[in-house]
LUMLOKE-117012 format. One record per atom (N, C-alpha, C, O, CB): x, y, z. Coordinates in steps of 0.02 Angstrom, whole numbers, plus 50000, padded with zeros to 5 digits. Atoms other than C-alpha are relative to their C-alpha. Glycine has a CB too. Layout:
N
XYZ/...
# end
This chain:
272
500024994449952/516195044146807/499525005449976/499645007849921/500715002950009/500154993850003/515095057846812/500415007349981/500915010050005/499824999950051/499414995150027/515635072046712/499855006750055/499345008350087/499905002549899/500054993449943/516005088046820/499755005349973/499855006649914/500685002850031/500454994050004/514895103646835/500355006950006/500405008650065/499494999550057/499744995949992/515825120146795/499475006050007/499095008249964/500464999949958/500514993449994/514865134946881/500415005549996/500965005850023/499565000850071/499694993950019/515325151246823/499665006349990/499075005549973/500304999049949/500454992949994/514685169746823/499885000949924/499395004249907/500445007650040/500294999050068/514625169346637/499474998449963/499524992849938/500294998549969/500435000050032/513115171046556/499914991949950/500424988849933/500095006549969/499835006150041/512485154346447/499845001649954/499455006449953/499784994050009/500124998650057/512415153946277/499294996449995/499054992550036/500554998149955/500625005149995/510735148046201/500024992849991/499554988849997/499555001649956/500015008349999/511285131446178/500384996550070/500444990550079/500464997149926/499685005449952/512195127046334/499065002750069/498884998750112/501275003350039/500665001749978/510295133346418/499584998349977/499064999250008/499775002750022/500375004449988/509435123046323/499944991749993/499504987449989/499665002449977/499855004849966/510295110346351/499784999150069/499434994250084/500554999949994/500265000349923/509975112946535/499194998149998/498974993350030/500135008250041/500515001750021/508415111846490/499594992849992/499074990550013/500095002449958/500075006550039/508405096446407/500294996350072/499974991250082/500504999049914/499725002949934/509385090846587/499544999750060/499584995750107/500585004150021/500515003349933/507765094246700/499325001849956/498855005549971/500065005150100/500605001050032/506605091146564/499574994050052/499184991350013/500184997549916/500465003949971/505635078446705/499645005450043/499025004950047/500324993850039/500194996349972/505435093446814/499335003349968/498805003949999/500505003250012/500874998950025/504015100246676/499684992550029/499484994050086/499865000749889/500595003649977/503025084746721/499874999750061/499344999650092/499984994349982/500094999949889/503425084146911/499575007549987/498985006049991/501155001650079/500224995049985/502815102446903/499114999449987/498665000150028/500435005149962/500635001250012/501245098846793/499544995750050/499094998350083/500024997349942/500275002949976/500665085046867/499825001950066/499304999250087/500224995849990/500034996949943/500775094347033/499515005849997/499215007550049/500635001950017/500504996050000/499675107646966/499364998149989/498875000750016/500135003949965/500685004950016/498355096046898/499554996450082/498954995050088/500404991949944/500295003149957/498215088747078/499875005750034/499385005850072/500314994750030/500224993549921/498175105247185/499285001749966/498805002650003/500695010250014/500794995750051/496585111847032/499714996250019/499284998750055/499835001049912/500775005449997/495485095647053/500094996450060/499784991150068/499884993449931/500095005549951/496025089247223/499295002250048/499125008150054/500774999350050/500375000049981/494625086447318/499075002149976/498565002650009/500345002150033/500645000350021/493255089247189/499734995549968/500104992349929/499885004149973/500425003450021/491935079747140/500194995349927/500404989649920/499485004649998/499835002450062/492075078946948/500815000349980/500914998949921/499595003949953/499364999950032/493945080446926/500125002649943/500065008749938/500214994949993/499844994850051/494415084146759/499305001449947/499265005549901/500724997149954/500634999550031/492645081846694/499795007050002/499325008449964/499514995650032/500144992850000/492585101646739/500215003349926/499895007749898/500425003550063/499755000150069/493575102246574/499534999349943/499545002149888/500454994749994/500855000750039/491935097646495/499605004950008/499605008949961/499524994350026/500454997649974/490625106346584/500435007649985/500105011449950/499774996850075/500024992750014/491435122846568/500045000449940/499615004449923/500465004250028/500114997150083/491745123546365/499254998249994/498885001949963/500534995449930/500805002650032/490025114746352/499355005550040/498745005250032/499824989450031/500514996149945/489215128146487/499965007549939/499475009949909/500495002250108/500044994750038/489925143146387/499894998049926/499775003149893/500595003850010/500375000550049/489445134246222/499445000949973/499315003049917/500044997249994/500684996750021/487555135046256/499855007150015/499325009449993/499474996650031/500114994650012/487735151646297/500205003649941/499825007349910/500165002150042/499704993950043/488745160446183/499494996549912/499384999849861/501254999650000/500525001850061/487515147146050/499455001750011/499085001449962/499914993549981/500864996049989/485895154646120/500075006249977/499685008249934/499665001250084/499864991750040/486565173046081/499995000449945/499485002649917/500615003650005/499815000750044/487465170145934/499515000749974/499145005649964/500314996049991/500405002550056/486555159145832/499275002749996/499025004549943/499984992650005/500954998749993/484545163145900/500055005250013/499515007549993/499454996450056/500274993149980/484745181545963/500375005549939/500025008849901/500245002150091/499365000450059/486365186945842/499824998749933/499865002349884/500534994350013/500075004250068/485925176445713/500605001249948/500635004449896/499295002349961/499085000050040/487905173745656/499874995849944/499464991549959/500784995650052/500395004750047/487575164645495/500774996850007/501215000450029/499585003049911/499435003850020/489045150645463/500064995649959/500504991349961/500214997550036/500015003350054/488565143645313/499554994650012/499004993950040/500634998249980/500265009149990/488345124745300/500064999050061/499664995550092/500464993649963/499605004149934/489285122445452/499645004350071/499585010450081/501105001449996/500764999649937/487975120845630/500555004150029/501165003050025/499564991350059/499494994049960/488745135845726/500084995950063/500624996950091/499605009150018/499685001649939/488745125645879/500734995149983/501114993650029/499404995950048/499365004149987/490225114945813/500645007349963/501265007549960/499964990149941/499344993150025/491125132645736/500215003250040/500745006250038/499845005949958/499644995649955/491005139745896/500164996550044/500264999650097/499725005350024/499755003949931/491535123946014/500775000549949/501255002849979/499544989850031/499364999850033/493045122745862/500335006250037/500805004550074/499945000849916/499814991649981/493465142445918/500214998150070/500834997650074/499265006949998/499994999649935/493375139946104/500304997350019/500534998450074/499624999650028/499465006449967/494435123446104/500645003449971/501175000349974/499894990349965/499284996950032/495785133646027/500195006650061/500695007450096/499855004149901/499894992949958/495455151246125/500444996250053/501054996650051/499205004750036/500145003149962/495355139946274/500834997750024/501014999150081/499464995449975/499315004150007/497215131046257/500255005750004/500435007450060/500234995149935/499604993749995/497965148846200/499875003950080/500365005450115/499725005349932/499954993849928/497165160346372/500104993650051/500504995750094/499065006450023/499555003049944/497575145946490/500835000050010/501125001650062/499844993349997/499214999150008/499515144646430/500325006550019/500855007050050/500204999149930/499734992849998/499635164446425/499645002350101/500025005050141/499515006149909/500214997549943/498425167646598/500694996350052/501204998550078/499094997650015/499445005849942/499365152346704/500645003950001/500775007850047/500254990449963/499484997650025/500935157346629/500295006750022/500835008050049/499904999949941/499734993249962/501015174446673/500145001050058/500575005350070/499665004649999/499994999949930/500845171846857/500644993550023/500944993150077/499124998250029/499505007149976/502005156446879/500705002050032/500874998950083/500234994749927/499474996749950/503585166046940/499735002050062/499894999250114/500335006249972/500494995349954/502445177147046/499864990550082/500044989650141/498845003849919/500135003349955/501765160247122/500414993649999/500134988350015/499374999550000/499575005949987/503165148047119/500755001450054/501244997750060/500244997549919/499434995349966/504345160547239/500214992550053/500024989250005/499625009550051/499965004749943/504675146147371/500494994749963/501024993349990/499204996950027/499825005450022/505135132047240/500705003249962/501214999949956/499404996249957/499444995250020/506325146747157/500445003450032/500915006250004/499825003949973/499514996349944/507185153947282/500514993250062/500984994150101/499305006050059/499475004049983/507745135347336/500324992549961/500634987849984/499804998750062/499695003850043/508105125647180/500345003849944/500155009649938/499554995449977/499754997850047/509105129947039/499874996549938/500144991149927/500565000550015/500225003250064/508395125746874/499965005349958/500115010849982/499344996250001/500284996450034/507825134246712/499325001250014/498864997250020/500104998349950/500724997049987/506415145446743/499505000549952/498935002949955/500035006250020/500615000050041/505645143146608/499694993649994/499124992649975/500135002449935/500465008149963/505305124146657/499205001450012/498754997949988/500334997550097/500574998049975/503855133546739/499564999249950/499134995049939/500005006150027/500514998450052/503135141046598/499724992649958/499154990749948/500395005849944/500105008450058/503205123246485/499754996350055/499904990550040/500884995049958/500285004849975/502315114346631/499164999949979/498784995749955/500175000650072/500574993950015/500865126946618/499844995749921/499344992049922/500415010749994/500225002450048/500865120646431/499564992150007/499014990249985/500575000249961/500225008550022/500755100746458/499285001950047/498774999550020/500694991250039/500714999149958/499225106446597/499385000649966/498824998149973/500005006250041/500834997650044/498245116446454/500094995349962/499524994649939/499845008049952/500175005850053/498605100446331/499634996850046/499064998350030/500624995249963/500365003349946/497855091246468/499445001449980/499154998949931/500125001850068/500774996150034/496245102346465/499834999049922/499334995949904/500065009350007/500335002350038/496205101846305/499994995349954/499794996249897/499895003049986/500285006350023/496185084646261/499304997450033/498814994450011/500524994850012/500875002249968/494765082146379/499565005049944/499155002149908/499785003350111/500514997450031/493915097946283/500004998149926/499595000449887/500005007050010/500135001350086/494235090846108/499744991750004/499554989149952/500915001049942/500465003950002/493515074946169/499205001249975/498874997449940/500074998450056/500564997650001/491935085046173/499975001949946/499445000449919/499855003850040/500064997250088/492385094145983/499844993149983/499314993149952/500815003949949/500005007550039/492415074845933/499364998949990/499134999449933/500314993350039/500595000349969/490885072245993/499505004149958/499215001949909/500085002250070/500444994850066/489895086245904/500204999149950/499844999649900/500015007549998/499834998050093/491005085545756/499534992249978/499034992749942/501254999949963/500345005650033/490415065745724/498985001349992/498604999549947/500264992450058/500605000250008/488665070145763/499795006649956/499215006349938/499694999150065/500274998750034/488555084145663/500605004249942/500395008449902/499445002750035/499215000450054/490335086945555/499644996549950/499104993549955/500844994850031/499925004650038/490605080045393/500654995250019/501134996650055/500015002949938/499625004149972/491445064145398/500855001949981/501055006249942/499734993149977/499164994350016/493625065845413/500245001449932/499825001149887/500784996350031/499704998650044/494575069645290/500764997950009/500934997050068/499845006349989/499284998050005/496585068745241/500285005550045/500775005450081/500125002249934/499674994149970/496615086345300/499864998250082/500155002950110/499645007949970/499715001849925/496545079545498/500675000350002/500845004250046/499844993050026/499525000850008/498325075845453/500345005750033/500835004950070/500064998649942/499634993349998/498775093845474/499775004250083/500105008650112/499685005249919/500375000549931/497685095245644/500525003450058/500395008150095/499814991250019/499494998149964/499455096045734/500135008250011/500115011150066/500554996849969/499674997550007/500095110245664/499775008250020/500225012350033/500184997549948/500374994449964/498905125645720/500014999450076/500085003950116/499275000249976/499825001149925/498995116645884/500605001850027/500645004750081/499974993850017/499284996249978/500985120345886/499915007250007/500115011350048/500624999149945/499834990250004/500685137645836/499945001750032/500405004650059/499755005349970/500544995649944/499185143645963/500714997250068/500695000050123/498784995250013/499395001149917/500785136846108/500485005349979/500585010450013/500574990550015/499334995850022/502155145246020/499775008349994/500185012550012/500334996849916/500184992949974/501115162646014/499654999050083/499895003150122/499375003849939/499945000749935/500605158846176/500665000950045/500755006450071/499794994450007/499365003549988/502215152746239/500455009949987/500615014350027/500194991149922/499554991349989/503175170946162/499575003850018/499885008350047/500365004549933/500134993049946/501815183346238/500294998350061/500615002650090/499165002150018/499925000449923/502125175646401/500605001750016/500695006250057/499884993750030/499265000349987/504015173346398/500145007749991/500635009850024/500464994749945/499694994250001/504055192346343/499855003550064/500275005650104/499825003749941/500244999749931/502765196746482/500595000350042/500985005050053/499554994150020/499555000749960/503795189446589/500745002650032/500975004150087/499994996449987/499384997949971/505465193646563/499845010750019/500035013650069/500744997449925/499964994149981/504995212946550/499585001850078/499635006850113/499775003649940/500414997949922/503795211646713/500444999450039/500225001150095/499384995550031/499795003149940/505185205946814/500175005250055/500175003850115/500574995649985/500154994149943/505405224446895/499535003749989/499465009050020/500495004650013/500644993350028/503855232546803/499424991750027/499234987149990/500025004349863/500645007049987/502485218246917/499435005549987/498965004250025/499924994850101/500814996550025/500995231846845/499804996749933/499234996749909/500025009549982/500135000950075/501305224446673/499714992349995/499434990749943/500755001149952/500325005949978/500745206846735/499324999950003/499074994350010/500224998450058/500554998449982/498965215146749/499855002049916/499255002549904/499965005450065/500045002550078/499015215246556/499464994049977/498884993549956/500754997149980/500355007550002/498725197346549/499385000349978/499215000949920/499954996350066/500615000050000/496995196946593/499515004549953/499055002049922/499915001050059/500254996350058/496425212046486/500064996349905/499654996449859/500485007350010/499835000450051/497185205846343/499524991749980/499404989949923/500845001050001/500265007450001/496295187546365/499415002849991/499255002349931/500084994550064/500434997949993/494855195346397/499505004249958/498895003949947/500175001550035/500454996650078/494515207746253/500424995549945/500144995349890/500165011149977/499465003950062/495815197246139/499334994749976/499334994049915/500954994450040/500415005250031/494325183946109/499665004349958/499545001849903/499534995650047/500464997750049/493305197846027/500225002849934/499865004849888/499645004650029/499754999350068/494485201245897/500234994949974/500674996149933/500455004249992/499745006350031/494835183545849/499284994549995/498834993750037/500714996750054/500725001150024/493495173645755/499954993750033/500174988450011/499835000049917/500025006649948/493105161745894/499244999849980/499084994149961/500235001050100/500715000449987/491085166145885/499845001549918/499384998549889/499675006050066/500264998350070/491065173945702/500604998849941/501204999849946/499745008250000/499265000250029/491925169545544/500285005749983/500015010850006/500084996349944/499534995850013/493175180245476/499435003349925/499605009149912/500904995649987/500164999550040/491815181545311/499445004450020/499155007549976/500004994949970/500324991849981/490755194845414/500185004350001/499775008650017/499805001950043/499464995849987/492095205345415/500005003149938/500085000149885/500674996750021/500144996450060/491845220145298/500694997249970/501114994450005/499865008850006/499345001950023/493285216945163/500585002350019/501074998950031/500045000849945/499654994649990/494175233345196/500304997150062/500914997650059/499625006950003/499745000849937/494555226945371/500214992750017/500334992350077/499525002550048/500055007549997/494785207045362/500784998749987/500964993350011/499424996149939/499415003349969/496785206645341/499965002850060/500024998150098/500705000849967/499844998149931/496845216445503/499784995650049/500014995250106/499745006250016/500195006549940/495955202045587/500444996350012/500514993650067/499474994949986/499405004349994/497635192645527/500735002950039/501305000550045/500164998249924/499364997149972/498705204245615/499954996850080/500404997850122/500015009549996/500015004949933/498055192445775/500044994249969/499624991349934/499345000150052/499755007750051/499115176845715/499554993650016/499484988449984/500914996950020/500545007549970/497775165445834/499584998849929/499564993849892/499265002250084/500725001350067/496305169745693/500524994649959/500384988749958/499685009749930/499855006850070/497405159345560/500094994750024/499994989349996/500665000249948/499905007949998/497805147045649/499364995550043/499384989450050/500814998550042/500735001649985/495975144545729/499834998649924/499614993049911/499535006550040/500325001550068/495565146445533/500344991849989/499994986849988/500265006649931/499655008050030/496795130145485/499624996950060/499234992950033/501074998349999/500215004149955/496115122745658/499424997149965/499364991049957/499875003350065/500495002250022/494535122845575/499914996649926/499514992449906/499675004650010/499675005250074/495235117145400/499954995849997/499594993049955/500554998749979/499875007949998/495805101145462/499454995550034/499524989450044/500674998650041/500425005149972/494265095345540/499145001949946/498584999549953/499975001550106/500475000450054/493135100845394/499425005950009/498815006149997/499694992550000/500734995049950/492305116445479/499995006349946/499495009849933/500295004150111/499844995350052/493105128045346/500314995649936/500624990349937/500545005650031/499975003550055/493215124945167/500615003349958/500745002849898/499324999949966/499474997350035/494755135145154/500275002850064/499965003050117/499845005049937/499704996149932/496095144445274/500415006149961/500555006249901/500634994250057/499604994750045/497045160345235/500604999449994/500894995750033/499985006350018/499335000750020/498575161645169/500325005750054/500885007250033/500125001649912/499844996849964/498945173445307/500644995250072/501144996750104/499265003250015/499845004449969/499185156545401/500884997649992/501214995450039/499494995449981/499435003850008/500895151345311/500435007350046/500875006750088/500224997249902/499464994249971/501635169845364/499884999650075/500324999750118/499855008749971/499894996649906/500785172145544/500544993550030/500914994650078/498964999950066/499835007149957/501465151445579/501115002049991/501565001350032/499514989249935/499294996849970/503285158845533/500235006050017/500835006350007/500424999349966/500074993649958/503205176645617/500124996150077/500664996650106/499135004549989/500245002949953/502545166045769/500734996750017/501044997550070/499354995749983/499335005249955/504135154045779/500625006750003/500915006850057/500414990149934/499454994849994/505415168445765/499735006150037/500165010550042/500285002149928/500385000249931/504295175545893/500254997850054/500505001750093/499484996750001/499875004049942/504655162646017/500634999450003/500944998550056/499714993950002/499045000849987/506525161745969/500305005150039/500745004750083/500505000849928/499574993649941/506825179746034/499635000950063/499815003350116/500045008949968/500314999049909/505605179346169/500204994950041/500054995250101/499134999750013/499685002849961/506545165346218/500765001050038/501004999350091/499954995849974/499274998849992/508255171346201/499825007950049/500205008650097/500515000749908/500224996249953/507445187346288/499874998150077/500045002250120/499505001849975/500104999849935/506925179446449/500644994550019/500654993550079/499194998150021/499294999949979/508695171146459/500195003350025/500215002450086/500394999849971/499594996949989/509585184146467/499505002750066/499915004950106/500305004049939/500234995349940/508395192146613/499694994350044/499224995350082/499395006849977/500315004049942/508135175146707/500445000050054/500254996450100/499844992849983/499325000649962/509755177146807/499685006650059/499885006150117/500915002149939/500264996949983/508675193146867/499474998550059/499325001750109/499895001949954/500655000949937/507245183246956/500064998950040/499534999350071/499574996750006/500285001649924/507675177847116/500075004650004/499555007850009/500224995950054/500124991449965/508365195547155/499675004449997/499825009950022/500325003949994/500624995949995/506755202747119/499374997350016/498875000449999/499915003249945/500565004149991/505525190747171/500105001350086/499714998750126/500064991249963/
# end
C-alpha cells in the first residue's frame, strides 16, 4: 500500500524538505530539459551557440588583453588562462543570472503544482552543466593544443566545479528568499555579474595584484576556486590556500541559504 500523506500547517524541518526533495527529484530534469528546448528551439546551431559565444568573447577579450594590455601569464598562452577563467565565470553568472528570475518566471507552473521551489533553482544548475560541458569541450581543445600534457592533479578538476555551484547556488537562494516582497533587489543580479567578473581573476592572474591587496581578491571565494580550476588542468603551478577556507565558508554558505529560503518558501505563491 501506499503510505499516506499527512498535510499539515506546520512548518518542515530540514530533513523532512529535503526529503521532498529527493521525492520530485525528476521534476529538476523535466524542468531543465524544458528550458534547454524553449533556448535553442528553432535555431540553427543549437547548442553549438555554447561554443561560439565563449570562443567570440575569447578573441576579444585575447586581442585586448594579451596585444593591447599586454597581461603577461607567464609560461602559460593567455588564450588558454583566459578560456580556463570564462569556463568557470560562465557556469557561476548563468546559475546566479537564470536563477534569480526563475520564481519571477515560473508563476503559472507555481501557482498550480505543489513542489519544492527550489527544484527550480537546481534545474537552472543541470542547464549551466549543460553549457558548460559543451564550453569545456572547447578548454579541451586549446588545453591539448597548447596545455601541458595531464597530470594526477585532473583528479581534483571536480571539486572547484562543486564550489563555483554551491556559491552560486547560496547567492541566489539568499537573493531569492529576501526578494520575495523586496522584487528591486532582483535587479542586483545583473550588476553584480556584471562588475563581479572584474574583481575575479578571469582575464588577469591574481600575481598582478600589488601584494598589499591580493588576499582581498580572496574575499571573492570564485578567484580560489577559478585558481584550483586552473591547478588541475596545469594552467597554474600552484593555488592559494585561501581555497581550503573559501571551499568551507562556501558550503556553510549554502546550508543557511538553504535553510533560509525554506523557511520563506511557504511565502511565494502569496506574493508572486
Amino acid at each position: 500500500m501506499t503510505p499516506k500523506k499527512i498535510i499539515t500547517a506546520r512548518p518542515d524541518t530540514l530533513k523532512e524538505y529535503l526529503f521532498k526533495i529527493w521525492e520530485n527529484k525528476a521534476l529538476i530534469l523535466t524542468f531543465a530539459k524544458r528550458d534547454i528546448k524553449v533556448k535553442y528551439a528553432q535555431t540553427l546551431l543549437g547548442l553549438s551557440w555554447s561554443i561560439l559565444q565563449p570562443a567570440t568573447a575569447i578573441i576579444v577579450y585575447s586581442l585586448f588583453f594579451h596585444f593591447v594590455v599586454k597581461i603577461d601569464t607567464g609560461e602559460v598562452h593567455y588564450v588558454l588562462f583566459v578560456i580556463s577563467g570564462l569556463t568557470c565565470w560562465t557556469l557561476f553568472s548563468y546559475i546566479f543570472s537564470q536563477g534569480s528570475f526563475v520564481l519571477m518566471g515560473s508563476q503559472e507552473i507555481i501557482k498550480k503544482m505543489a513542489f519544492p521551489k527550489i527544484i527550480l533553482v537546481f534545474s537552472k544548475v543541470l542547464v549551466g552543466l549543460t553549457e558548460f560541458l559543451v564550453s569545456f569541450v572547447l578548454l579541451v581543445l586549446v588545453w591539448l593544443f597548447l596545455g601541458s600534457p595531464l597530470s594526477w592533479k585532473v583528479l581534483f578538476l571536480p571539486i572547484p566545479i562543486i564550489g563555483i555551484i554551491l556559491i552560486a547556488l547560496a547567492i541566489t537562494l539568499m537573493l531569492l528568499a529576501f526578494s520575495i516582497k523586496r522584487r528591486d533587489l532582483l535587479h542586483i543580479g545583473p550588476f553584480m555579474v556584471y562588475f563581479g567578473i572584474w574583481f575575479t581573476p578571469v582575464f588577469y592572474p591574481v600575481s598582478l595584484v600589488p601584494e598589499q591587496f591580493k588576499e582581498f581578491i580572496y574575499l571573492n571565494p570564485i578567484a580560489a576556486m577559478i585558481d584550483m580550476f586552473r591547478w588541475s588542468i596545469g594552467v597554474n603551478n600552484d593555488f592559494s590556500h585561501f581555497f581550503i577556507i573559501g571551499f568551507f565558508v562556501t558550503l556553510i554558505w549554502f546550508l543557511l541559504s538553504l535553510v533560509l529560503f525554506k523557511n520563506k518558501e511557504d511565502q511565494i505563491v502569496d506574493n508572486l
